[in-house]
C-alpha positions in Angstrom: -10.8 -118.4 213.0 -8.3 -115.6 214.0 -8.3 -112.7 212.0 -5.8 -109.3 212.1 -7.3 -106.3 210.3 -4.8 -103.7 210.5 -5.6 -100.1 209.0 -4.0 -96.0 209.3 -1.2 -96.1 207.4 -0.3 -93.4 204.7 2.0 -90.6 203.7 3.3 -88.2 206.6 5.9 -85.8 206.7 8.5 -86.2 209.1 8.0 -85.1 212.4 3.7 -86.1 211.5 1.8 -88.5 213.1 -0.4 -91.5 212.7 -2.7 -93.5 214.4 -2.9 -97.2 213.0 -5.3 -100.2 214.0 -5.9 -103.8 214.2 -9.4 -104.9 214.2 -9.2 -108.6 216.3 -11.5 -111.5 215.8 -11.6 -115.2 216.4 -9.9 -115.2 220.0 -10.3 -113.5 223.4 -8.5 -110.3 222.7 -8.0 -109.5 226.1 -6.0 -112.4 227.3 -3.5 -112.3 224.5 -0.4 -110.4 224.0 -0.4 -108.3 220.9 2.6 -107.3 219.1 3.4 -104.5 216.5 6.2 -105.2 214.5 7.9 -103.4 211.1 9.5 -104.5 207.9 11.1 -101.8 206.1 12.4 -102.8 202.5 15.3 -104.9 202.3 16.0 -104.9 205.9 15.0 -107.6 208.9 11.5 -107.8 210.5 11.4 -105.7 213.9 9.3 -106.1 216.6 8.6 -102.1 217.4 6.1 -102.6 220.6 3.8 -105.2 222.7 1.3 -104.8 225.3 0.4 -108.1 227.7 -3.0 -109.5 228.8 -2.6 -107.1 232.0 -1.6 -103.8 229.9 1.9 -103.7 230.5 4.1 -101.9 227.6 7.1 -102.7 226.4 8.6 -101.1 223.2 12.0 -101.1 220.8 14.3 -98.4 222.0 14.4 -97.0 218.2 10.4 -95.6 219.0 10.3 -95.5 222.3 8.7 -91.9 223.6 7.0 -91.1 220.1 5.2 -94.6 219.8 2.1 -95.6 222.2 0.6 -99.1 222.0 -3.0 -99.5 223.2 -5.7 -101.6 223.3 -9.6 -101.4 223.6 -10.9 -104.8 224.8 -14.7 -103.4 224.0 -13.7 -103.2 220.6 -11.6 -105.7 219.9 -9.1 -103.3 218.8 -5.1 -102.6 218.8 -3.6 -99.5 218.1 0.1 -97.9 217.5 0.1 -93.9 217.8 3.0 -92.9 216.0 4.3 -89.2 216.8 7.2 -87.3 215.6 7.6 -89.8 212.7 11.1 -89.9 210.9 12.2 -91.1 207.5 13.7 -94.4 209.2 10.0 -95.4 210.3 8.9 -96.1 207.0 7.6 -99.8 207.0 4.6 -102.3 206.4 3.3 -102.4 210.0 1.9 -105.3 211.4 0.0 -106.4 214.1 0.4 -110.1 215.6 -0.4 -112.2 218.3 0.4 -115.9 219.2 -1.7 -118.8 219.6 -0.9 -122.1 221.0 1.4 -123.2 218.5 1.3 -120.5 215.8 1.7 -116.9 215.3 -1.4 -115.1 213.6 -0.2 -112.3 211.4 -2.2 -109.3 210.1 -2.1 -108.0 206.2 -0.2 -105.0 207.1 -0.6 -101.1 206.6 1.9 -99.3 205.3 3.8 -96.3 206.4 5.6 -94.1 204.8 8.0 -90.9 206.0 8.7 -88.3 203.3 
C-alpha cells in the first residue's frame, strides 16, 4: 500500500533553513507527481511546490526562489529545502501524490518560524 513518511521539521529563526523529507513506498516513485503542500492554523491548505515524473518544477509564488523541491528516485525519497524562512511559513508540511482515483497524504512535519 502507499505510504508518505515525511520528516525535518522544527524550530528555525527567520531567515534559517530546513531540509524536510518524504520517505515513498507502495508505488513507482518515479512516475508520479509529488506535491508539497502547507496548512498553517486557521487558514486554507496550500499547495507550496510539485515536481512531475520528468523533473519539471513548479512552485507557489509566496516561496518561490527560497524553496527547492527534489527528488531521489534511488531512494524513494522527496524533499522541500526551505531557505530564508519567514514567520508566514509556519505550517504542517505535507507531502502527497495522486493515484488513480485517490490522493495519498503523508502525516505531516511541522514547521515553525520564530
Amino acid at each position: 500500500h502507499v505510504q508518505l513518511v515525511e520528516s525535518g521539521g522544527g524550530l528555525v529563526q527567520p531567515g534559517g533553513s530546513l531540509r524536510l523529507s518524504c520517505a515513498a513506498s507502495g508505488f513507482i516513485f518515479s512516475s508520479y507527481w509529488m506535491y508539497w503542500v502547507r496548512q498553517a492554523p486557521g487558514k486554507e491548505r496550500e499547495g507550496v511546490a510539485v515536481i512531475d515524473s520528468d523533473g519539471s518544477t513548479t512552485y507557489a509564488d509566496s516561496v518561490k526562489g527560497r524553496f527547492t523541491i527534489s527528488q531521489d528516485n534511488a531512494k524513494n525519497t522527496l524533499y522541500l529545502q526551505l531557505t530564508n524562512l519567514k514567520t508566514e511559513d509556519t505550517a504542517m508540511y505535507y507531502c502527497a501524490t495522486l493515484g488513480r482515483s485517490t490522493a495519498y497524504w503523508g502525516q505531516g512535519t511541522q514547521v515553525t518560524v520564530s
